[in-house]
C-alpha positions as CSV (number, residue, x, y, z in Angstrom):
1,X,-16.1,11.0,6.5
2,X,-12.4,11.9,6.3
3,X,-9.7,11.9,3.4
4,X,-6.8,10.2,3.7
5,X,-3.4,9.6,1.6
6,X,-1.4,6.2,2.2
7,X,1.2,5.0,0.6
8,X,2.1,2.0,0.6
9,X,5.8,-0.1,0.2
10,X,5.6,-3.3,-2.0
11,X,7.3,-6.8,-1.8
12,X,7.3,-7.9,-5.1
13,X,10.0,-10.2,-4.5
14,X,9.4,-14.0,-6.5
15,X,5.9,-12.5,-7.7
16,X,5.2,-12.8,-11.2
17,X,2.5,-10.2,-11.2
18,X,3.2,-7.1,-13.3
19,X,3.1,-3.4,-10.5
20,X,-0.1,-2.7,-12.2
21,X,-2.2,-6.1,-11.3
22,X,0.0,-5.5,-7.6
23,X,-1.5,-2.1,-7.5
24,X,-5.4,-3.2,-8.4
25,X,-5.3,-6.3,-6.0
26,X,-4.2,-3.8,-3.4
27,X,-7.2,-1.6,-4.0
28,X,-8.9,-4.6,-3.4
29,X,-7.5,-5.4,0.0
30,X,-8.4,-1.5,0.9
31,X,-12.0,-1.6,-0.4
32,X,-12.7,-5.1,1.9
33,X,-11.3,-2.7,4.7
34,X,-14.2,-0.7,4.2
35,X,-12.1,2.4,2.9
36,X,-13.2,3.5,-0.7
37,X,-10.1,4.8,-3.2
38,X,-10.7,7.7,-5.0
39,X,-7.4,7.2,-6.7
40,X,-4.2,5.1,-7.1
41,X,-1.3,5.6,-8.4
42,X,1.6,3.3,-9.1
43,X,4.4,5.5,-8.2
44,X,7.4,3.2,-9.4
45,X,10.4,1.3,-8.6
46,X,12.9,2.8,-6.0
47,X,16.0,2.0,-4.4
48,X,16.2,2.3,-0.1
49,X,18.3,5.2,1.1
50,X,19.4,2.8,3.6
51,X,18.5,-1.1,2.9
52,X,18.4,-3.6,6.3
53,X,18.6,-6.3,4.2
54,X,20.9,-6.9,1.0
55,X,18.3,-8.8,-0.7
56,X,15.6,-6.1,-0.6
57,X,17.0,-3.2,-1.7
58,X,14.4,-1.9,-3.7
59,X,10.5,-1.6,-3.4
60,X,7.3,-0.9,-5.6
61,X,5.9,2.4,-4.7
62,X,1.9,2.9,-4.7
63,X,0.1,6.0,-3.4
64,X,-3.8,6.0,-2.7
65,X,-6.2,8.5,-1.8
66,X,-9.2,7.2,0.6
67,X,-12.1,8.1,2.3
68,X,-13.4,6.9,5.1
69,X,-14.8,6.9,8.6
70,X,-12.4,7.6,11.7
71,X,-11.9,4.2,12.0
72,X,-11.3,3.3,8.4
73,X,-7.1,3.6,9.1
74,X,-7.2,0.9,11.7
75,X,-9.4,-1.8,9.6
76,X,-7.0,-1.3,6.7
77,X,-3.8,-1.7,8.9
78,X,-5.3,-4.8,10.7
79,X,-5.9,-6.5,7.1
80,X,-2.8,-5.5,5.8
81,X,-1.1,-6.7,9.1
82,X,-0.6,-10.3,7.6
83,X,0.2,-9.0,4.3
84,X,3.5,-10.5,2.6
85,X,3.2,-8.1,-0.2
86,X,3.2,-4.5,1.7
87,X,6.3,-4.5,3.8
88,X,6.0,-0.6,5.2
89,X,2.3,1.3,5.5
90,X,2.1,5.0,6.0
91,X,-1.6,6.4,6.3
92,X,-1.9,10.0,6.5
93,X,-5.1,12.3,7.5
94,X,-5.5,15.3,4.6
């Protein structure tokens, strides 16, 4: 079993959810992946240092820590491939 920390980059643009029902239907997604959170955090609102598009300028912040097998990383980026609510992924070995 390893530990790891994502964190993850959130869409919530037209969603009517509140960050913290965003965050616990993310933890979700992750636990189907076969990863199990030890913790999650909503980390906030905060604006790109450099924004591609006008219309997404800012993003919903959400940092988990996860345990795992070696292959956990790949299950939970496959699921979230499709995703419309995480727009960037970042899944670090600790």
């Amino acid at each position: 079993m390893a530990n790891y920390k994502a964190t993850f980059i959130l869409d919530t643009r037209g969603r009517e959810e509140n960050a913290d029902e965003l965050v616990e239907g993310l933890k979700g997604e992750l636990e189907g992946a076969g990863a199990e959170v030890t913790s999650a955090q909503n980390l906030g609102k905060h604006d790109f240092a450099r924004a591609a598009d006008r219309r997404y300028e800012t993003g919903l912040y959400a940092q988990f820590k996860l345990t795992g097998d070696a292959s956990m990383h790949k299950n939970v980026l496959e699921k979230l491939r499709l995703n419309k609510l995480v727009s960037h992924k970042i899944i670090q070995k600790i």
